[in-house]
KEVO-820707 format. One record per residue (C-alpha): residue in one letter; x, y, z. Coordinates in Angstrom, 1 decimal, decimal comma. Example, Ala and Ser with C-alpha at 12.3 -4.5 7.8 and 13.67 -1.06 7.14 Angstrom:
2
code; x; y; z
a; 12,3; -4,5; 7,8;
s; 13,7; -1,1; 7,1;
This chain:
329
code; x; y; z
x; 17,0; 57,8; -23,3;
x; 17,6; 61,5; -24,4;
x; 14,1; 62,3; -22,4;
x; 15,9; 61,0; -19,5;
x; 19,0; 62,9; -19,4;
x; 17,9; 66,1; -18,9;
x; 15,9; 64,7; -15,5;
x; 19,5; 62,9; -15,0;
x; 21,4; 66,5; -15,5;
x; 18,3; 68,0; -12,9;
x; 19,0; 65,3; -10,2;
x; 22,7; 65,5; -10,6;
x; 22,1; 69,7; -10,1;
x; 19,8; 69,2; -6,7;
x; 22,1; 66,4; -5,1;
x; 25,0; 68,8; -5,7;
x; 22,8; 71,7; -3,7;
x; 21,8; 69,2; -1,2;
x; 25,8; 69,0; -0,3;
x; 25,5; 65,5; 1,0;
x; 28,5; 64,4; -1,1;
x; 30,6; 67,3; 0,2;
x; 29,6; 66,1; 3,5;
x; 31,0; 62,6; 2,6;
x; 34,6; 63,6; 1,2;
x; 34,6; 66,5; 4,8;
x; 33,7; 63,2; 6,6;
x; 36,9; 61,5; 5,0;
x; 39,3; 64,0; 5,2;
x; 39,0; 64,1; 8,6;
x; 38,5; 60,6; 9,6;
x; 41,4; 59,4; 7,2;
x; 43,9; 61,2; 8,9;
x; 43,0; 59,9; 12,2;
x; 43,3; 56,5; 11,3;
x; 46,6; 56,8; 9,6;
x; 48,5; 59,0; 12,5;
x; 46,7; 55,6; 14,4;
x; 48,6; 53,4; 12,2;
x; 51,9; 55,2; 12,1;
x; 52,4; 55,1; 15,9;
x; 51,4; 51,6; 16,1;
x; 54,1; 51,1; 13,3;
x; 56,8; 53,0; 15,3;
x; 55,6; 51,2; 18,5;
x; 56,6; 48,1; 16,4;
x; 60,2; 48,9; 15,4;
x; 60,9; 50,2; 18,9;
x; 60,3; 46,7; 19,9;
x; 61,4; 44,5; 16,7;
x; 63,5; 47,7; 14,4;
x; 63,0; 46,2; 10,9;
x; 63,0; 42,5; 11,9;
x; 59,7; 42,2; 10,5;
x; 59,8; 38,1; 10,3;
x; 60,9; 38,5; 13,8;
x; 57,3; 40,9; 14,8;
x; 55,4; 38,8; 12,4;
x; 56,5; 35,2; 14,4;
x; 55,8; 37,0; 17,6;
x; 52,4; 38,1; 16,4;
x; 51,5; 34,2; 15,6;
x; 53,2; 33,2; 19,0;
x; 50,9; 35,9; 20,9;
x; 47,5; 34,4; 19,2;
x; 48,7; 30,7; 19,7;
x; 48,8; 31,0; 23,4;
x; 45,7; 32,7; 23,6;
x; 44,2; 29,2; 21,8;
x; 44,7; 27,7; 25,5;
x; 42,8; 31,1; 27,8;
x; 39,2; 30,0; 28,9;
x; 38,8; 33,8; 28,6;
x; 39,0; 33,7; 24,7;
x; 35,4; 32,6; 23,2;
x; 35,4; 29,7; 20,8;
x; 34,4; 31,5; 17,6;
x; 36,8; 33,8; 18,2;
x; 39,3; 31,0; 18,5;
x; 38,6; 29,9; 15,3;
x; 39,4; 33,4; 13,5;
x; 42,6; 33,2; 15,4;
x; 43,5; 29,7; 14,6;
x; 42,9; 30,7; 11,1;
x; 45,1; 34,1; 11,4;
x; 48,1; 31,9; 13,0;
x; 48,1; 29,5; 9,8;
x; 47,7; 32,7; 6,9;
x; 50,7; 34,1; 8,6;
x; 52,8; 31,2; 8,6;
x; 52,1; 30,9; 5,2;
x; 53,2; 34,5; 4,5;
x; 56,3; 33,7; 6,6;
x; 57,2; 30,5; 4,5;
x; 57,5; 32,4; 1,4;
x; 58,9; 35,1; 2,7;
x; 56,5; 37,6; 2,5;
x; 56,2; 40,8; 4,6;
x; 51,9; 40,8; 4,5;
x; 52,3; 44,0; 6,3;
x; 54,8; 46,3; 4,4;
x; 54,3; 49,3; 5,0;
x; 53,4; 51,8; 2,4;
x; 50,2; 53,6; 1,6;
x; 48,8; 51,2; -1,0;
x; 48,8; 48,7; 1,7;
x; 47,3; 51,0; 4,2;
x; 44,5; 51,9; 1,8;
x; 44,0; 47,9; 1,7;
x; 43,3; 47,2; 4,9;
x; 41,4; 50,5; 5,4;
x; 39,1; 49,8; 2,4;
x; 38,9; 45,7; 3,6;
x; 37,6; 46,9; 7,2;
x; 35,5; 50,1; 6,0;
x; 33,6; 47,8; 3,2;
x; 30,6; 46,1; 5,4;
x; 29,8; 49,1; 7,5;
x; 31,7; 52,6; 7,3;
x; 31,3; 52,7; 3,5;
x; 27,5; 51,6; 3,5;
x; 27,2; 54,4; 6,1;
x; 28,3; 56,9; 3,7;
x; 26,2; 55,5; 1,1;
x; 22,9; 55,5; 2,9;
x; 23,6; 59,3; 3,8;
x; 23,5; 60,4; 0,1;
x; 20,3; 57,7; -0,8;
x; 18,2; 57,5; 1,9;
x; 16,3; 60,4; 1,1;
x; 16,3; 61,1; -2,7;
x; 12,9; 60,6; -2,7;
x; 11,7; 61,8; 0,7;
x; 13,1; 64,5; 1,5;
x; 10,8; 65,2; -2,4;
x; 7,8; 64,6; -0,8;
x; 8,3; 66,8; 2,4;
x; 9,8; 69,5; 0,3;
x; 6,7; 69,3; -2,5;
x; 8,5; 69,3; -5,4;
x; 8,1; 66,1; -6,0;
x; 4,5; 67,3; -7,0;
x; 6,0; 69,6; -9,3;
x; 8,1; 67,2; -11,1;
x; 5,3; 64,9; -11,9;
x; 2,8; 67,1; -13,6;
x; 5,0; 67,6; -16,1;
x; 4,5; 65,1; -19,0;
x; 7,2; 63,0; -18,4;
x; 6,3; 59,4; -17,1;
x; 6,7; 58,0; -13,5;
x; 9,3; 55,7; -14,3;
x; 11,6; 58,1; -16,2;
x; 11,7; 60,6; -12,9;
x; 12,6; 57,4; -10,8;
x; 14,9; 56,2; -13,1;
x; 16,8; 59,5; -13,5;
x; 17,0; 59,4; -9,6;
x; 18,3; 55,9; -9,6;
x; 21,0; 56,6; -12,2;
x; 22,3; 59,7; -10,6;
x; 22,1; 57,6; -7,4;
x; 24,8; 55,6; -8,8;
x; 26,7; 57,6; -10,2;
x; 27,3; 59,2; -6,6;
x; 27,5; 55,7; -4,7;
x; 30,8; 55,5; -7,6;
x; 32,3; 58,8; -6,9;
x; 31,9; 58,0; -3,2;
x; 33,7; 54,7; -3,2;
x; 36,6; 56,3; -5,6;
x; 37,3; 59,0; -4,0;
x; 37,9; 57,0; -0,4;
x; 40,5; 55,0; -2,3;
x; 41,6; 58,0; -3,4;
x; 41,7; 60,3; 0,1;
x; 43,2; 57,2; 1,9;
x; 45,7; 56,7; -0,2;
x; 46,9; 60,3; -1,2;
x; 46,7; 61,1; 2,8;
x; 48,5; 58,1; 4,1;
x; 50,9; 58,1; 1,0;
x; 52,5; 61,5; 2,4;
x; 53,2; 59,4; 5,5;
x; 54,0; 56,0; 4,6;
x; 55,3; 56,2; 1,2;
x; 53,3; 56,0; -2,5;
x; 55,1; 52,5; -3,1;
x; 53,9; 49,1; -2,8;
x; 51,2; 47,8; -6,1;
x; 53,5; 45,4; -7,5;
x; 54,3; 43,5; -3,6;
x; 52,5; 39,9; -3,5;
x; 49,4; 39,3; -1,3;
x; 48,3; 36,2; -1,3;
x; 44,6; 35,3; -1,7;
x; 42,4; 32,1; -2,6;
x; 42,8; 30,9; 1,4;
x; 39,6; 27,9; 1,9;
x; 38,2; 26,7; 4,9;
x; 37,8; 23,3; 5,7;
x; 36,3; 22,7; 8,9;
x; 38,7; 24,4; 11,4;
x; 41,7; 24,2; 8,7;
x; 43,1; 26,0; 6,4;
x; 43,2; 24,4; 2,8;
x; 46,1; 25,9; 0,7;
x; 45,8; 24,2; -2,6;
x; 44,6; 26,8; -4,2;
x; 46,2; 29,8; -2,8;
x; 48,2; 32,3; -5,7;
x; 50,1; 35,5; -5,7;
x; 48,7; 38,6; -7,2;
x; 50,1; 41,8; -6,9;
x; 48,7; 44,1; -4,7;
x; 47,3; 46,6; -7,3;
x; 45,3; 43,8; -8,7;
x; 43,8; 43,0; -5,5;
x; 42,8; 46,5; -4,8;
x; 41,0; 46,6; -7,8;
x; 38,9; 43,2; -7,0;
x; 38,6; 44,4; -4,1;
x; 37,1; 48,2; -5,2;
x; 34,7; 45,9; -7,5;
x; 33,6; 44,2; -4,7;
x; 32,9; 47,4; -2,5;
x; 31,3; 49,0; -5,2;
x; 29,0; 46,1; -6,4;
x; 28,0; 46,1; -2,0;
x; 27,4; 50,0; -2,0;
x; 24,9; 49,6; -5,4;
x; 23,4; 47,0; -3,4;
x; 23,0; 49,2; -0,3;
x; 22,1; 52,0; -2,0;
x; 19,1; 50,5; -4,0;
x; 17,7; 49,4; -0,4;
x; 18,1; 52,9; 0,7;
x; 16,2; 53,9; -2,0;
x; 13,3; 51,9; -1,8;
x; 13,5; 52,9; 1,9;
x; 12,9; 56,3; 0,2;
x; 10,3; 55,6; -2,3;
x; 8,5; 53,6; 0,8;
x; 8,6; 55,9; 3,6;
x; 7,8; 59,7; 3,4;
x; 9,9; 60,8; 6,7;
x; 13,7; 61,5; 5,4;
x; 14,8; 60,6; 9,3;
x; 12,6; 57,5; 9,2;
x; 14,4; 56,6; 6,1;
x; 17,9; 57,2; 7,7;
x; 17,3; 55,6; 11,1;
x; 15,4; 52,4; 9,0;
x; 18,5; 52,2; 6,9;
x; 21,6; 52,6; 9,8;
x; 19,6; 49,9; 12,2;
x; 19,8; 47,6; 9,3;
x; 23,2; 48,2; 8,9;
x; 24,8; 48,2; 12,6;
x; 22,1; 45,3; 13,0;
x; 24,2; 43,4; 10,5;
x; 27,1; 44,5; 12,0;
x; 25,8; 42,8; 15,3;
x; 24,8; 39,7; 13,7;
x; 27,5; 38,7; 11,4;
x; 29,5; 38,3; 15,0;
x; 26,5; 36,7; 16,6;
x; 24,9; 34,5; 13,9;
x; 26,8; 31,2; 13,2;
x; 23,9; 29,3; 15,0;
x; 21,3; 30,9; 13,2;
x; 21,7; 29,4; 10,0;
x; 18,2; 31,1; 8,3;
x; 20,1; 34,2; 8,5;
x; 23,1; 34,0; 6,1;
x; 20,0; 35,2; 3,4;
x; 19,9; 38,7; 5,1;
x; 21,7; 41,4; 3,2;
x; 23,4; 42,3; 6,3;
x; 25,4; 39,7; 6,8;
x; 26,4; 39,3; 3,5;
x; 28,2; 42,5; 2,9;
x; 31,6; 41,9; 4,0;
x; 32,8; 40,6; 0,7;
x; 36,0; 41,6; 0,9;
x; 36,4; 39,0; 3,9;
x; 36,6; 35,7; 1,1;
x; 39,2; 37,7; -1,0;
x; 41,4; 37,7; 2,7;
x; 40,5; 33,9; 3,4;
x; 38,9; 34,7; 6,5;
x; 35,7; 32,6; 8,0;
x; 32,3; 33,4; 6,3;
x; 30,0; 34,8; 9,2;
x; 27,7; 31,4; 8,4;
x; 29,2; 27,9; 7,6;
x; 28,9; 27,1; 4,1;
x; 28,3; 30,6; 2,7;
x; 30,6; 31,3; -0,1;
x; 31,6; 34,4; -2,4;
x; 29,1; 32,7; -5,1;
x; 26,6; 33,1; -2,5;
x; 26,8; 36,5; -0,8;
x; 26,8; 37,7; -4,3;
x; 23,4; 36,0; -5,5;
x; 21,8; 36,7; -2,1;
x; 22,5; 40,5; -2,7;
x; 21,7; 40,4; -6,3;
x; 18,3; 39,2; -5,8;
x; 17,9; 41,5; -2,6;
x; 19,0; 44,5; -5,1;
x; 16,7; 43,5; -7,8;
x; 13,6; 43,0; -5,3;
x; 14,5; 46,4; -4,1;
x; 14,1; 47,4; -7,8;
x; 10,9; 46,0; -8,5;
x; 9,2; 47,2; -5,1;
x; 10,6; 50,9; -5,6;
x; 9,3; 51,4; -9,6;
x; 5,6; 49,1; -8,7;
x; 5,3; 51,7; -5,6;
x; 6,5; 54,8; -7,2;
x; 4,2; 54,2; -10,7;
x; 0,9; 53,5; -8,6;
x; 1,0; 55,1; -5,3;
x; -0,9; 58,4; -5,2;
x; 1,6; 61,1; -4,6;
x; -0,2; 64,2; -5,3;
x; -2,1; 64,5; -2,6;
């Protein structure tokens, strides 16, 4: 290991130079903002119709869904995420729980629950897609291997420092969003309830095992979860890398993928071949919220084995290619 940490210390220096991270947090500090001045005037828009009757906004809400149930203008898969919203917010309304109070841990939540399947994997792909392309137009990956250190050492320093980026990356959005909407709705709000362990069964919501935790231990289940999808992501970005020698092919192969899940996690409940694609098995944050897997029958359990073993192929295809392929020349 101590032959690889000097490589590791050498990658850590280039990706640095490269300033793709600095891109990523520039990208957030603007974006961020956006979304939470978004947020704040629907919030005022809110009280200025309910004040701080928020039982009163939240049975209005559930009233507003249920007569869209009856429009022939509403699609029926779409019906079914509604009929499912309608019977979570009841619940939340029974126990007398405000599943929207404002503040900016809860803020963060939702922004982290919504960015975790494509705007985070986005981010991702820009710091991976490349690490070993952009090598190969640049020629120094010729450099690097003529010195007597083997194949697999190089690509594993690259993989390492990889992750440790794809870490800082997801940290410091929880960290942007909620610093930056803290300022505007308030630092409080890790010990309030959210309830989670919502089933489906059929078109119904079983509630038998539904529990409390408090918030700050659902943000960090759901951080592992968004981290253990952006090391997923970011290992197919970089075989993507070690397989194609064009940095743009690398970024445009990666972002179809992505938006293509995006696409078909909407589109594919008839297609039932296609709950094994990564894609559509990134939102993993969605069975923490109870809402409707993309595919009938596709559980937590199962997103996470079909990305483990799409991971771990990417793995083996990267270090077979990279050992044998004739890169010098």
């Amino acid at each position: 290991m101590s032959s690889v940490l000097p490589l590791i210390k050498n990658e850590t220096i280039k990706m640095i130079k490269k300033k793709r991270f600095l891109v990523v947090i520039l990208v957030l500090l603007v974006l961020v903002p956006m979304f939470t001045y978004a947020q704040m005037k629907s919030a005022e828009n809110n009280r200025s119709k309910f004040g701080a009757d928020w039982r009163r906004e939240l049975q209005q809400a559930i009233t507003d869904n249920q007569n869209s149930l009856s429009s022939d203008r509403v699609p029926d898969e779409w019906k079914k995420y509604r009929q499912i919203y309608i019977q979570q917010m009841k619940y939340y309304l029974d126990h007398d729980v405000n599943p929207k109070e404002p503040g900016g841990v809860t803020f963060t939540r939702e922004f982290m629950n919504n960015a975790a399947s494509l705007f985070i994997p986005l981010l991702i792909m820009g710091v991976g897609a490349d690490i070993v392309s952009s090598e190969r137009i640049g020629g120094t990956i010729k450099m690097l291997l003529t010195r007597p250190v083997r194949r697999w050492k190089v690509l594993l320093s690259k993989l390492i420092t990889l992750i440790m980026f794809v870490s800082l990356i997801v940290v410091s959005a929880f960290v942007i969003c909620y610093l930056i909407s803290g300022l505007v709705f308030g630092y409080q709000g890790f010990d309030m309830p959210v309830f989670t362990g919502f089933q489906l069964s059929g078109s119904d919501m079983d509630i038998s095992g539904v529990h409390s935790v408090p918030q700050w231990l659902y943000l960090f289940m759901q951080l592992g979860l968004i981290w253990f999808v952006s090391v997923v992501v970011s290992l197919l970005a970089f075989m993507v890398s070690v397989l194609v020698r064009s940095t743009a092919a690398s970024i445009v192969i990666m972002m179809a993928a992505l938006i293509a899940g995006s696409i078909l996690s909407n589109m594919a409940s008839a297609w039932e071949s296609a709950k094994y694609l990564f894609m559509v098995n990134l939102n993993l944050t969605d069975y923490l919220a109870g809402s409707p897997a993309p595919i009938e029958g596709m559980t937590l359990g199962f997103s996470l084995a079909v990305l483990a073993v799409w991971g771990a192929a990417s793995l083996v295809v990267s270090f077979t290619v990279f050992t044998k392929q004739d890169i010098l020349n």
